[in-house]
C-alpha positions in Angstrom: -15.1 -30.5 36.7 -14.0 -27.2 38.4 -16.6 -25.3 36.1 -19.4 -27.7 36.8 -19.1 -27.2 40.3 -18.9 -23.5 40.1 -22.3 -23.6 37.9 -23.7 -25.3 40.4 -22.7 -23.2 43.2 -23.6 -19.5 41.5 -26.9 -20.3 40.3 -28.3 -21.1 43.5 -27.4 -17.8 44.9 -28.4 -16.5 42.0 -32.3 -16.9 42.6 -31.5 -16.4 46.1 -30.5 -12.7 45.3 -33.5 -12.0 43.4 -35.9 -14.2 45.6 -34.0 -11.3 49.0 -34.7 -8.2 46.5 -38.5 -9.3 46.5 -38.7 -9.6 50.1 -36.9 -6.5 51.1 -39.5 -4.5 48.9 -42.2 -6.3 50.1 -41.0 -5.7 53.7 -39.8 -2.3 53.0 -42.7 -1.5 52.0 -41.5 -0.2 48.5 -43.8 -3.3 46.9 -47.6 -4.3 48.2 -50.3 -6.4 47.6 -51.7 -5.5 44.2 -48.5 -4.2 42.6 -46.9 -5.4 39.9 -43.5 -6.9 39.6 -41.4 -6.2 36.7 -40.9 -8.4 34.0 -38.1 -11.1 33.8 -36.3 -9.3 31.4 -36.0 -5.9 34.0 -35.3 -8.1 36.6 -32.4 -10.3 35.7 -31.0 -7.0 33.7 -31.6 -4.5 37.0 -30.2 -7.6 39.3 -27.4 -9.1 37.3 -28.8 -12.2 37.2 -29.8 -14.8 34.2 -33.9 -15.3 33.4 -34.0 -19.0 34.7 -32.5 -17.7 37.9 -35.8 -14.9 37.9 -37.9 -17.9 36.9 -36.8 -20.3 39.8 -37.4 -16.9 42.2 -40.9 -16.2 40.8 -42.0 -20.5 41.5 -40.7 -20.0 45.2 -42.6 -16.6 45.5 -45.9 -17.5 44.3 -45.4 -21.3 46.4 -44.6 -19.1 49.4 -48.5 -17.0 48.3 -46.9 -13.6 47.7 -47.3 -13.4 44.4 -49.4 -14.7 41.5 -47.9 -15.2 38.2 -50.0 -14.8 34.7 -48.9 -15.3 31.3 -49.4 -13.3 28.5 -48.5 -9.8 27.2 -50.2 -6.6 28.2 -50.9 -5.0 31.2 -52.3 -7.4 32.8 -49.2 -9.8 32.2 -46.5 -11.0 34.4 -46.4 -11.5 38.3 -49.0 -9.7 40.6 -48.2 -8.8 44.6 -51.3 -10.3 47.0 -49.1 -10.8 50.2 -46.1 -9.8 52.8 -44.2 -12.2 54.0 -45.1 -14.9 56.8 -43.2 -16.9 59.6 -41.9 -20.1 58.8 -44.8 -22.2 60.0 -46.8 -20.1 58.1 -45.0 -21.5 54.3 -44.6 -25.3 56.2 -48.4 -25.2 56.3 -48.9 -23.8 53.0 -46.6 -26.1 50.9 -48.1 -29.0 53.0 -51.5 -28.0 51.7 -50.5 -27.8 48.7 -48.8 -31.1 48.5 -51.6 -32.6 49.8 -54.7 -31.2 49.7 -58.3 -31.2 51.7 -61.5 -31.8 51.2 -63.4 -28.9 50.0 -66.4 -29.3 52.5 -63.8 -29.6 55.3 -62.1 -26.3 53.9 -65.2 -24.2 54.1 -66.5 -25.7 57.5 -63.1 -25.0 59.4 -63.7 -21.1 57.7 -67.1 -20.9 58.4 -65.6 -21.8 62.0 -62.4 -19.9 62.1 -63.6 -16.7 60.6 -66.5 -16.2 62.5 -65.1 -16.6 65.6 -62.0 -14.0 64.0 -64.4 -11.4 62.9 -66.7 -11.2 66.4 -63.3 -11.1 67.9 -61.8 -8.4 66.1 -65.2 -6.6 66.1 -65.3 -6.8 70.4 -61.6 -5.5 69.9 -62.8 -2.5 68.2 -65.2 -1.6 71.7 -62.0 -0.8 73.5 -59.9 2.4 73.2 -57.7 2.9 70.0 -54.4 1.5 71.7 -56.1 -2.0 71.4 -58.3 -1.2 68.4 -57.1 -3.5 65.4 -55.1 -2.8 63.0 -57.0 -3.2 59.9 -54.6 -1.4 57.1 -53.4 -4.5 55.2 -56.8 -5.4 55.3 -58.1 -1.9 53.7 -55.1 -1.6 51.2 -56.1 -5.4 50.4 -59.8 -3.8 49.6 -57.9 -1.2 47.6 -56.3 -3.6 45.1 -59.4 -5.4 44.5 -60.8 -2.8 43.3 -58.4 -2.1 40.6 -59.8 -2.5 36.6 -58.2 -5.0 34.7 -57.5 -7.9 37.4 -58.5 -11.2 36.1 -60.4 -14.0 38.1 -57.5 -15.5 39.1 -55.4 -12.4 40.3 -58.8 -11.3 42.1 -59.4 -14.2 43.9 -55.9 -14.3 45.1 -56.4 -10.8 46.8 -59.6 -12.9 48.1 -58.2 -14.8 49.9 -55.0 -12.4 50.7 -57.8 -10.2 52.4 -58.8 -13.2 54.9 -55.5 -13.8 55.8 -55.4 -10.1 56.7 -58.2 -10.4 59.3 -56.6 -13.9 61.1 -53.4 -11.4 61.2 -55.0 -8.5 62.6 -56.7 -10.9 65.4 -53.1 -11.5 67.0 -54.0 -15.2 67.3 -50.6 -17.0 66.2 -52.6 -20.4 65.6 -55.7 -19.0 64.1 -53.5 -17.2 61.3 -51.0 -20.1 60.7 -54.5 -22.0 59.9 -55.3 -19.3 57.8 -52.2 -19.5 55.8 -51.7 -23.4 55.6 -55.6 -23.0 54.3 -54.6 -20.4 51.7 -53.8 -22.3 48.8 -57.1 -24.8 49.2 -59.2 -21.5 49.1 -58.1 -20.1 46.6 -58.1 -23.4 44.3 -61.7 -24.1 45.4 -62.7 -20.5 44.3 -61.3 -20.3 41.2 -62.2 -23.9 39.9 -65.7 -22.7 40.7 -65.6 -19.7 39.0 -66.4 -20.9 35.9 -69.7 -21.9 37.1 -70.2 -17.9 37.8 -72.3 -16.6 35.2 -72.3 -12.4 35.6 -68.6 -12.8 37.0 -68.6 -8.9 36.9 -71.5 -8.6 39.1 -70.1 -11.5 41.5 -66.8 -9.9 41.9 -68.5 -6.7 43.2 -70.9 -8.0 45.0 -67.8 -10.0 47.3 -66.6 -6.6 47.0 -69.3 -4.9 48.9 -69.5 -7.9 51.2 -66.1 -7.3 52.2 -66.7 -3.6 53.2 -69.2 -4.9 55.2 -67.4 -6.9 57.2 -64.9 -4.5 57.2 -67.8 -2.0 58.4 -69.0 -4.3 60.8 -65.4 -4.8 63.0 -65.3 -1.0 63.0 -68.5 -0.4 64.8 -67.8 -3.0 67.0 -70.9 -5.1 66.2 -69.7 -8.6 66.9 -72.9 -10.2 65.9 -72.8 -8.6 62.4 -69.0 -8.9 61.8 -69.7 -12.9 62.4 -73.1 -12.7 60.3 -71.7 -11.2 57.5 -68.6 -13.1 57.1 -70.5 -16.4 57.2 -73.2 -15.5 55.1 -70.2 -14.2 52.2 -67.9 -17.0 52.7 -71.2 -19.6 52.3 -73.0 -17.3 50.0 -70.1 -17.8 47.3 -69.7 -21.7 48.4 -73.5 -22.2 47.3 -72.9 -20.4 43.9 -70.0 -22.2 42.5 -71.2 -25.1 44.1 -72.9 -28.6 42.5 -73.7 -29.8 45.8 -76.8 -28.6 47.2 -74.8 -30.1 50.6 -73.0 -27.8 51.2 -71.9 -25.9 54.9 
């Protein structure tokens, strides 16, 4: 019984170890969005740790949104970076969301809403002098990643999404980005269910990719009325072409 109980006790700590590793990179800043973990195998064997224990670490990672996970072999295989780390209410929201779900109208209204009013704000930040400028950077290197060959839908999308949780961040606005995050994992399953309705995904993907730089472009010249034109007309643009309902927001 002794043995039991010891089994019981290690392997907890176990994924715990592996799960702290993660987060001190990520905070660290040794690991960021769009890198690449290494496999199961380098990690139990660099952590001293068994694969399930790597396994369990991985599920609580990509729940928490840090990370995306894809099967396979290759280069394009294993688990893929797309966030830091968040407060607490931050993950309650999330794993509520995904327990739960939304409706998909209600998802894009409140970000039609939300991110509008984020990007005219951060845009009418970026008037004042650079000690109250934004700090765009995780936003940029977010840009950066997408832009990397080989990322499939899924991995892309994820960075997506990872990028508009940048932009809440960068407003300061505790609520607004603990919205963001709780809305995270309804986003990104809207987007990538409709993404097989996308027929030139190539030229889609670049074309959100261009959008983003303009929004981007926008918030820097402190043009509030583009920043909050062009992040509605992206976010509805895409809505409308994965979209069966001609309804739509």
């Amino acid at each position: 019984m002794a043995d039991k109980a010891s089994a019981r006790t290690i392997e907890p700590r176990a994924w715990q170890a592996v799960l702290e590793h993660v987060e001190r990179k990520l905070l660290g800043g040794e690991l960021a969005p769009g890198d690449r973990l290494p496999g199961e195998r380098q990690l139990a064997a660099d952590l001293g740790v068994g694969r399930s224990s790597v396994r369990e670490a991985l599920r609580v990672l990509e729940v928490l949104g840090l990370i995306r996970t894809h099967t396979g072999s290759g280069p394009t295989s294993g688990a893929i970076i797309i966030a830091t780390p968040g407060g607490g209410m931050s993950a309650l929201m999330r794993l509520q969301v995904a327990a739960s779900g939304f409706p998909v109208n209600d998802i894009v209204a409140t970000r039609l809403l939300l991110e509008s009013h984020v990007a005219a704000g951060l845009a009418a930040a970026s008037a004042g002098d650079a000690a109250s400028a934004p700090d765009l950077a995780a936003a940029e290197r977010l840009l950066d990643a997408m832009d990397a060959p080989g990322l499939d839908p899924a991995e892309f999308l994820a960075l997506d999404a990872a990028f508009h949780l940048a932009l809440a961040e960068a407003s300061g606005n505790q609520v607004v980005t603990a919205t963001m995050a709780g809305l995270r994992s309804g986003i990104e399953g809207y987007a990538l269910a409709g993404q097989a309705r996308i027929a030139d995904w190539t030229a889609t993907s670049a074309r959100l990719r261009a959008e983003h730089r303009g929004v981007l472009a926008a918030i820097r010249a402190a043009d509030a009325a583009a920043a909050r034109d062009r992040i509605h007309d992206h976010i509805s643009g895409y809505y409308a072409e994965i979209s069966p309902d001609p309804t739509h927001p």
